[in-house]
C-alpha positions as CSV (number, residue, x, y, z in Angstrom):
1,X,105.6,101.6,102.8
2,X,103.9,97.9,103.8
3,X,102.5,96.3,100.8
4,X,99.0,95.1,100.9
5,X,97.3,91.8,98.7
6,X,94.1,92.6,96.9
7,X,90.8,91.3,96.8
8,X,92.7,90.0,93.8
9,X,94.2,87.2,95.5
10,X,93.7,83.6,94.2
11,X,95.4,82.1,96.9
12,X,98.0,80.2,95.1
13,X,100.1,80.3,98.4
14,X,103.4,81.6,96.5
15,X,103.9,84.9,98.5
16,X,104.2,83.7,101.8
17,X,106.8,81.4,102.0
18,X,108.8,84.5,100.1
19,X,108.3,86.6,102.9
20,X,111.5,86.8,105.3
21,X,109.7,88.8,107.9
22,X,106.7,86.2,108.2
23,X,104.7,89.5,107.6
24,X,102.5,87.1,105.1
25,X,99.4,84.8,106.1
26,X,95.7,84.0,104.8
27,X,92.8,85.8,105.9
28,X,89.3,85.1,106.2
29,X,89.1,85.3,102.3
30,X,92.9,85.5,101.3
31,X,96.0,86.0,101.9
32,X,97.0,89.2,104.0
33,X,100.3,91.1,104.9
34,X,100.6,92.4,108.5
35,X,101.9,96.1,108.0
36,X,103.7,96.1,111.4
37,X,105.9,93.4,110.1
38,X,106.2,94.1,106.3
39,X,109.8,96.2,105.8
40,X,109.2,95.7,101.7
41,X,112.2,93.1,102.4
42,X,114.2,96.0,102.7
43,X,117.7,94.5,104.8
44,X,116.7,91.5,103.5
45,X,116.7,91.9,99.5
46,X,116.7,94.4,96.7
47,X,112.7,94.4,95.5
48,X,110.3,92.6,98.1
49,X,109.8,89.1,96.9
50,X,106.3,88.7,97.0
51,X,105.7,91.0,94.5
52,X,108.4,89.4,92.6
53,X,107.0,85.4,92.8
54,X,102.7,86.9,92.6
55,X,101.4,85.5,89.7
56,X,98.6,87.8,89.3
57,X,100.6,91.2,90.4
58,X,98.0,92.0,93.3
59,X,100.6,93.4,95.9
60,X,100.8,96.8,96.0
61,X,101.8,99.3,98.2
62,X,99.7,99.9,101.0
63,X,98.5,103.7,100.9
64,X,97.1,103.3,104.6
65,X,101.0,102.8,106.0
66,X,102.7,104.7,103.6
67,X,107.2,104.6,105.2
68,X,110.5,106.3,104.5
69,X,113.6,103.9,104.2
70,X,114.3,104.8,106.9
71,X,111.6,103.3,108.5
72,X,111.6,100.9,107.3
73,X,115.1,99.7,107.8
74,X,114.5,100.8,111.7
75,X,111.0,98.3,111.6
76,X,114.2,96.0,110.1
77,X,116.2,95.8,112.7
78,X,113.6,95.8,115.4
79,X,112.4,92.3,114.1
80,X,115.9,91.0,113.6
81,X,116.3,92.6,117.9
82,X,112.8,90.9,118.5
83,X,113.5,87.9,116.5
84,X,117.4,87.3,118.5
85,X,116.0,87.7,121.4
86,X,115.6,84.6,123.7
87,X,112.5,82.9,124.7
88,X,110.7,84.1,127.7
89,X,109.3,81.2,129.5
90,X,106.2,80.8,129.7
């Protein structure tokens, strides 16, 4: 399961610096999470720190990309493969 930030958002810039999978940046109106990239910090910590550090509890989990833990733990430790892997020149 990504998370997702509501139209809630005030943009106090807590969340993303939280995120170890750099899944978080602003959008045209707020901040946003990038499903494809969110594991819920799962291999990373216990609860997914965003929702931990929000202020104004607007991270929920996304019902569009709704994941086992097992899935998430694989989307894991494909960004820590992609993330170890060296530089292509470009």
């Amino acid at each position: 399961m990504a998370l997702m930030i509501t139209d809630e958002c005030i943009n106090c810039d807590v969340c993303e610096p939280e995120c170890p999978n750099q899944a978080i940046s602003m959008g045209e109106a707020f901040y946003v999470i990038d499903a494809g990239r969110c594991t819920e910090c799962v291999g990373h910590f216990d609860e997914p720190q965003c929702v931990q550090v929000c202020p104004v509890e607007c991270i929920p989990v996304n019902p569009e990309h709704v994941e086992a833990k097992e899935s998430l733990w694989a989307k894991y430790r494909r960004l820590q493969a992609e993330a170890a892997a060296p530089a292509t020149p470009g």
